[in-house]
C-alpha positions as CSV (number, residue, x, y, z in Angstrom):
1,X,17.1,-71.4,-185.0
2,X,17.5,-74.5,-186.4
3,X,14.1,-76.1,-185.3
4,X,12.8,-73.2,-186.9
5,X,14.3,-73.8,-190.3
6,X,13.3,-76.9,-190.1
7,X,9.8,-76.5,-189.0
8,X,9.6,-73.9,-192.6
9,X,11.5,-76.4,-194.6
10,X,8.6,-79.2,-193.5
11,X,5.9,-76.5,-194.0
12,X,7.3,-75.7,-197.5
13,X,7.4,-79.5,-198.8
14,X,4.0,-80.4,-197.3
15,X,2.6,-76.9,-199.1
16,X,4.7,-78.6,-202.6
17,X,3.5,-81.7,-201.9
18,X,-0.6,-80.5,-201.2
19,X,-0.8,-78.1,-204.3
20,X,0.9,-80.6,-206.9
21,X,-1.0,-82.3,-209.4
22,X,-0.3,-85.7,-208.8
23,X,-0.7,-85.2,-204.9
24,X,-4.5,-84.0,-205.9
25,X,-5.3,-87.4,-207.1
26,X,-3.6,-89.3,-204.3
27,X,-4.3,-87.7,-201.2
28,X,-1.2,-87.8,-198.9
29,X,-2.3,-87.4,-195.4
30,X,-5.5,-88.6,-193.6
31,X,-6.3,-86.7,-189.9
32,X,-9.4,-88.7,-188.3
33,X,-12.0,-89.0,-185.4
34,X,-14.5,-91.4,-187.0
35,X,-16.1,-91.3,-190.2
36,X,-17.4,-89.2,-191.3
37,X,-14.9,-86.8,-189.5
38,X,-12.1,-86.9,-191.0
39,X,-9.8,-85.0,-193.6
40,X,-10.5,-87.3,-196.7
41,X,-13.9,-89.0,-196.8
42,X,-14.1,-92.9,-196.9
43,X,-14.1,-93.8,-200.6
44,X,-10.5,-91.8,-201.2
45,X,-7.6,-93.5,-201.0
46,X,-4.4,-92.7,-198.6
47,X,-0.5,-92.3,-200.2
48,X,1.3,-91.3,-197.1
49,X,-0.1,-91.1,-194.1
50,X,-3.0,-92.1,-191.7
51,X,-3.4,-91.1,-188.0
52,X,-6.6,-92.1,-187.0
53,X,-9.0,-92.7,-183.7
54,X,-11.1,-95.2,-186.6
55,X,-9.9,-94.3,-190.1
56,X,-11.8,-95.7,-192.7
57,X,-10.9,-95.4,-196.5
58,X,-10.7,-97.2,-199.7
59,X,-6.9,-98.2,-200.1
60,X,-3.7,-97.0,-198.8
61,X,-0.2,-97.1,-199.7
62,X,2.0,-96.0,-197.1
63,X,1.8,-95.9,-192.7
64,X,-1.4,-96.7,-191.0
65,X,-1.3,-95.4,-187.4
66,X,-4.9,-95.5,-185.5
67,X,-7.0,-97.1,-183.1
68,X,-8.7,-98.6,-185.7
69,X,-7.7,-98.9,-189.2
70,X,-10.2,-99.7,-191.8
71,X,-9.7,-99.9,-195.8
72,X,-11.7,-101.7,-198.1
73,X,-9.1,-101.6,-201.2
74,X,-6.2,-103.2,-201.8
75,X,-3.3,-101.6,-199.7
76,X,0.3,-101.7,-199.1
77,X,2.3,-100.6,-196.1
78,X,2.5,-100.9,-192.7
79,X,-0.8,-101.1,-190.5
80,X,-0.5,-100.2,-186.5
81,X,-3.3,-99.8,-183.7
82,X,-5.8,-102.0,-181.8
83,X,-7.7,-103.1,-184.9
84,X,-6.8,-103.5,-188.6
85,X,-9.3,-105.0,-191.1
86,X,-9.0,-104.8,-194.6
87,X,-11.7,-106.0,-196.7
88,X,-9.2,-106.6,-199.4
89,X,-5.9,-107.3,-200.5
90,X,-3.1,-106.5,-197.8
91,X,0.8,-106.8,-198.8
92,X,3.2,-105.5,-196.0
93,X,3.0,-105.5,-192.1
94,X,-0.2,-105.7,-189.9
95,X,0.7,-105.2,-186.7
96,X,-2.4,-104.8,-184.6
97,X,-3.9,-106.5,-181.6
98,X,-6.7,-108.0,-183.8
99,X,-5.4,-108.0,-187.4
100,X,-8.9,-109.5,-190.1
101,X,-8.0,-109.4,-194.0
102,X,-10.3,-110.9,-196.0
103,X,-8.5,-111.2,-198.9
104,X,-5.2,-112.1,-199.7
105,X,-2.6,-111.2,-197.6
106,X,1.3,-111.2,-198.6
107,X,3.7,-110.3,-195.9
108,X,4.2,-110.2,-191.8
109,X,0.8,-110.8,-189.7
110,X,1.5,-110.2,-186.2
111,X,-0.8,-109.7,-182.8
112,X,-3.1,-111.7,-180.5
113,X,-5.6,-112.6,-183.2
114,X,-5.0,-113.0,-186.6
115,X,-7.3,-113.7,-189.8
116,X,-6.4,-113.8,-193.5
117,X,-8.5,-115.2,-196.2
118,X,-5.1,-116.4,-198.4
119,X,-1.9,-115.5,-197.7
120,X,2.0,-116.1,-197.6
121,X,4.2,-114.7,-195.0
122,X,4.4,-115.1,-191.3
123,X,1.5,-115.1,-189.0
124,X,2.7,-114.7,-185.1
125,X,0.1,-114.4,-182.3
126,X,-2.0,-115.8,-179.8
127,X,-4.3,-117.3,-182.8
128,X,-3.9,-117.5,-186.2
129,X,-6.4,-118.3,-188.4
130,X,-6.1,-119.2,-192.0
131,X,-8.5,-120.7,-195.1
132,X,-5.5,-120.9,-196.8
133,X,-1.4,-120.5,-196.1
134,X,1.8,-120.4,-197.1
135,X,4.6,-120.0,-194.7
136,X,4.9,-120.1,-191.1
137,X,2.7,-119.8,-188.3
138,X,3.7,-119.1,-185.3
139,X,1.6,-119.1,-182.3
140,X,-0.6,-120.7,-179.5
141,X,-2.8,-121.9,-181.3
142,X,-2.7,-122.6,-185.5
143,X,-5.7,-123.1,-187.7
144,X,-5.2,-123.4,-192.0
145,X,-7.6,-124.7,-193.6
146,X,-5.1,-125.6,-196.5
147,X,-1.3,-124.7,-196.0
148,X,2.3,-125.4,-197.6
149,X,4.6,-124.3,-194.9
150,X,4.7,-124.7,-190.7
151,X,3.0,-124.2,-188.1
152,X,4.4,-123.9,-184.7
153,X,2.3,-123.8,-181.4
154,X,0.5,-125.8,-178.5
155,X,-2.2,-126.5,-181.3
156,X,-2.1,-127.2,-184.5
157,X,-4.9,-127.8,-186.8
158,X,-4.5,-127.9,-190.7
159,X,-8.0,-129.0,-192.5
160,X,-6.9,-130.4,-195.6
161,X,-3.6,-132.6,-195.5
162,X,-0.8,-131.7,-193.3
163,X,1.3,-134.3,-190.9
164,X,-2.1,-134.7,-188.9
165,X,-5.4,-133.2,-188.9
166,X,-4.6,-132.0,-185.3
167,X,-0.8,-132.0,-183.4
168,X,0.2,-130.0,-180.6
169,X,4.2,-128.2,-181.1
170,X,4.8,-128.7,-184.9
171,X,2.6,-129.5,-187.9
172,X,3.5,-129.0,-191.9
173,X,2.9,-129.5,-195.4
174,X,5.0,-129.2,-198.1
């Protein structure tokens, strides 16, 4: 009985939620194979949630749960699956095996490989790759092009500045 009421109570909200003006402009659950099957096409953008085999929209703002996860806005939120790549903006938690942002990235970077154009946060992983950074990196190896933080790892490589161009365990600039 009480699964039941439940289950109504969550049909009810989601039916409030779907038929509300505000929830017509942001679209607040994405359901997809591949594009271009899927519930909301490619150029919409997510606020909610996105289960996914490859989803690929414009933004989202909200929980990212797929094999891969593609947007090509700036998003905010928390990314998990294989593969996350945003060609924009990111600001929250990637947490993927490969993780690529392209633009700037603002918050907790975290799998095997990991890419950010600019960012500020944490990067942990197998490798971590920066152009530019600010915080800590945390891995095996560690690659910033510019940075104004740490970097922790059996190799350490920071382009511009830094203790040394190259130093295995610990390398910094601030």
């Amino acid at each position: 009985m009480v699964r039941r009421s439940l289950l109504i109570l969550c049909l009810t909200l989601i039916s409030v939620i779907a038929v509300s003006s505000p929830a017509l402009a942001e679209k607040p659950i994405q359901l997809a194979l591949f594009p271009p099957i899927q519930l909301v096409s490619e150029g919409e953008s997510i606020t909610g949630l996105r289960l996914s085999i490859y989803g690929k929209n414009a933004a989202l703002t909200g929980i990212d749960i797929g094999f891969i996860n593609h947007l090509t806005a700036p998003s905010v939120g928390l990314q998990w699956g294989a593969v996350g790549y945003c060609e924009s903006n990111f600001t929250g938690i990637q947490d993927n095996f490969i993780n690529v942002t392209k633009g700037t990235f603002l918050g907790l970077q975290g799998g095997a490989y990991n890419y950010v154009g600019s960012g500020t946060g944490l990067q942990y992983g197998f490798i971590n790759y920066a152009k530019s950074w600010e915080g800590l990196q945390l891995g095996f190896i560690n690659y910033a092009g510019t940075i104004s933080g740490l970097q922790i790892g059996l190799i350490n490589f920071i382009g511009t500045g830094g203790f040394m161009p190259v130093f295995p365990i610990v390398n910094w600039t601030f």
